[in-house]
C-alpha positions as CSV (number, residue, x, y, z in Angstrom):
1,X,52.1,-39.2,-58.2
2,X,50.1,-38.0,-55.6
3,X,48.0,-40.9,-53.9
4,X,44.3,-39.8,-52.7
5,X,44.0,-41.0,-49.2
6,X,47.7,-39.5,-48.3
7,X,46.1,-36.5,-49.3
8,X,43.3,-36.9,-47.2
9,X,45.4,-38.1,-44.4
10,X,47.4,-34.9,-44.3
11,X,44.6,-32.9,-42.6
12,X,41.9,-35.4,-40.9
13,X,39.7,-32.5,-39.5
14,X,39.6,-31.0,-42.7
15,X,38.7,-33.8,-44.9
16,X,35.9,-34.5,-42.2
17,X,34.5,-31.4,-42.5
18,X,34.4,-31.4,-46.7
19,X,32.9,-34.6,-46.5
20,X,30.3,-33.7,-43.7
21,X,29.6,-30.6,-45.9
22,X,29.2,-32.7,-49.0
23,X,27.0,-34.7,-47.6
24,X,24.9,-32.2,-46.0
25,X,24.2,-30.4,-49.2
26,X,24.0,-33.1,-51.8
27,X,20.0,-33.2,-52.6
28,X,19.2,-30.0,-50.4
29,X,17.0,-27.6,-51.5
30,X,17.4,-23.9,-51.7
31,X,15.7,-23.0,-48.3
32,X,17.8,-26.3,-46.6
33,X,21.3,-24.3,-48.0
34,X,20.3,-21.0,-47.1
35,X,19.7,-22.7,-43.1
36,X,23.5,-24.6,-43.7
37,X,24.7,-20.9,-44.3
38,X,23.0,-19.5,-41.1
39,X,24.5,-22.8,-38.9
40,X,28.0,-22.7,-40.8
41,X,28.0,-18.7,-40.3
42,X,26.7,-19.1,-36.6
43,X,30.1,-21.8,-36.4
44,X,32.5,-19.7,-37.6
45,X,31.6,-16.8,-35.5
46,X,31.9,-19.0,-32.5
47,X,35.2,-20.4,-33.7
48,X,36.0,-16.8,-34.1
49,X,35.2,-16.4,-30.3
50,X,37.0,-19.5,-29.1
51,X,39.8,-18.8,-31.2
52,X,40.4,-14.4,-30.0
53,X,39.7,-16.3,-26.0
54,X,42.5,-18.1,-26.3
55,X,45.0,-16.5,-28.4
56,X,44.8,-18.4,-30.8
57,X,44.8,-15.6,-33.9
58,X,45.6,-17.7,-36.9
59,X,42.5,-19.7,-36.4
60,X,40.6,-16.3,-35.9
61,X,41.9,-14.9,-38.8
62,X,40.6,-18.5,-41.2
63,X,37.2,-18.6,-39.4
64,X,36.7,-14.1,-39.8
65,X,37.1,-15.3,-43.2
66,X,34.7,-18.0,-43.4
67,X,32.4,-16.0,-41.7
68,X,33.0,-12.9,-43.7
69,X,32.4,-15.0,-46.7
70,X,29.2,-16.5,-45.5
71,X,27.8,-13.4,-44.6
72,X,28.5,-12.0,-48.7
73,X,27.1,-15.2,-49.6
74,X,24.0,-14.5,-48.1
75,X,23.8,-10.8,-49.3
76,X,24.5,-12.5,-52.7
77,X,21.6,-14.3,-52.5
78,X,18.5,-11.8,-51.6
79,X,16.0,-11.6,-54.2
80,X,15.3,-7.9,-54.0
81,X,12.3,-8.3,-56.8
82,X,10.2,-11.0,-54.9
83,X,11.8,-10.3,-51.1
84,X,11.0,-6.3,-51.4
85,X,11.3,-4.2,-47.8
86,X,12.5,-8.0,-45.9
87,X,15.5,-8.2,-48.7
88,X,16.5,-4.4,-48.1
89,X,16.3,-4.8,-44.2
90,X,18.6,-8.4,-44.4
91,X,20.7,-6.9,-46.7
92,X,21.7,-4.0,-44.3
93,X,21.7,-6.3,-41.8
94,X,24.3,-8.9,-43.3
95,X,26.2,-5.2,-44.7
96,X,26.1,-4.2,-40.7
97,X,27.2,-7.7,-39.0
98,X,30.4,-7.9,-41.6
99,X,31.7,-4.9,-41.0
100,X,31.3,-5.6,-36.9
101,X,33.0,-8.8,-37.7
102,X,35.7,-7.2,-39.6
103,X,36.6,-4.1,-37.3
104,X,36.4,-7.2,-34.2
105,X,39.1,-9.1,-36.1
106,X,41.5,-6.0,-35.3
107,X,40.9,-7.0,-31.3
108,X,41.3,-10.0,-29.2
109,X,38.2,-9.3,-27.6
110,X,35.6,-12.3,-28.0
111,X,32.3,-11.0,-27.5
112,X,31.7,-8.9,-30.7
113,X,32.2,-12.2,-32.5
114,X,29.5,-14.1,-30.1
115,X,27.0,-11.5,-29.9
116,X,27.2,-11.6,-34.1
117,X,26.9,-15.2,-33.7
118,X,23.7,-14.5,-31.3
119,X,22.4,-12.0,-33.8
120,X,23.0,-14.7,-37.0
121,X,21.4,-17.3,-35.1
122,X,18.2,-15.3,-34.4
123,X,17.7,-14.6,-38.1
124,X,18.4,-18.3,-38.8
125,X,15.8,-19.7,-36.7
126,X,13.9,-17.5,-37.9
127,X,14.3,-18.6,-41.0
128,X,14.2,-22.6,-40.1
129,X,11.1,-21.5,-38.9
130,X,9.7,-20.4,-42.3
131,X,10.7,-24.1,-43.3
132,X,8.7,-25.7,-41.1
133,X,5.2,-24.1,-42.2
């Protein structure tokens, strides 16, 4: 039998991050998860950076990934009906950043994954600034 904290001992970064995640999403509302995907997609793409800098390519490869999947997660969740010509435009522009990310994970080259990070954070304070109207 498998006991629950030698799991959680295994990988100590990781269980932080679940439960930090956890416990930044439990009770948020939609516009509070859409910011958490702009910081967590800003994160990764800086990870992504760190990682290429320093050679370190198995850590680029998980945090591409992440950010890859943060970015479809996003796309996922336009509302073309009630978002109109701002839902088209986003779309193309989460469409646009992935594939940047994407062909950039063929390099070791860090600055297409910080200047997608720059771009995703622009759009997310942009949209943290819709919150605080």
């Amino acid at each position: 039998m498998t006991r629950y904290a030698t799991c959680l001992a295994a990988n100590p970064a990781a269980t932080y991050r679940q439960v930090d995640l956890a416990g930044r999403t439990t009770g948020a509302d939609p516009h509070q998860l859409v910011g958490l995907l702009y910081q967590e997609g800003v994160a990764a793409l800086r990870a992504a950076a760190y990682a290429a800098q320093n050679h370190e390519f198995g850590i680029k490869s998980e945090r591409v990934a992440r950010a890859t999947a943060i970015l479809f997660a996003l796309e996922a969740g336009l509302d073309f009906e009630k978002g109109g010509e701002v839902s088209r435009t986003l779309a193309t522009f989460y469409h646009g950043l992935r594939q940047h990310v994407v062909h950039a994970s063929l390099g070791s080259d860090p600055a297409p994954f910080r200047e997608a990070a720059t771009s995703l954070e622009e759009i997310g304070g942009a949209w943290a600034s819709l919150g605080a109207s």
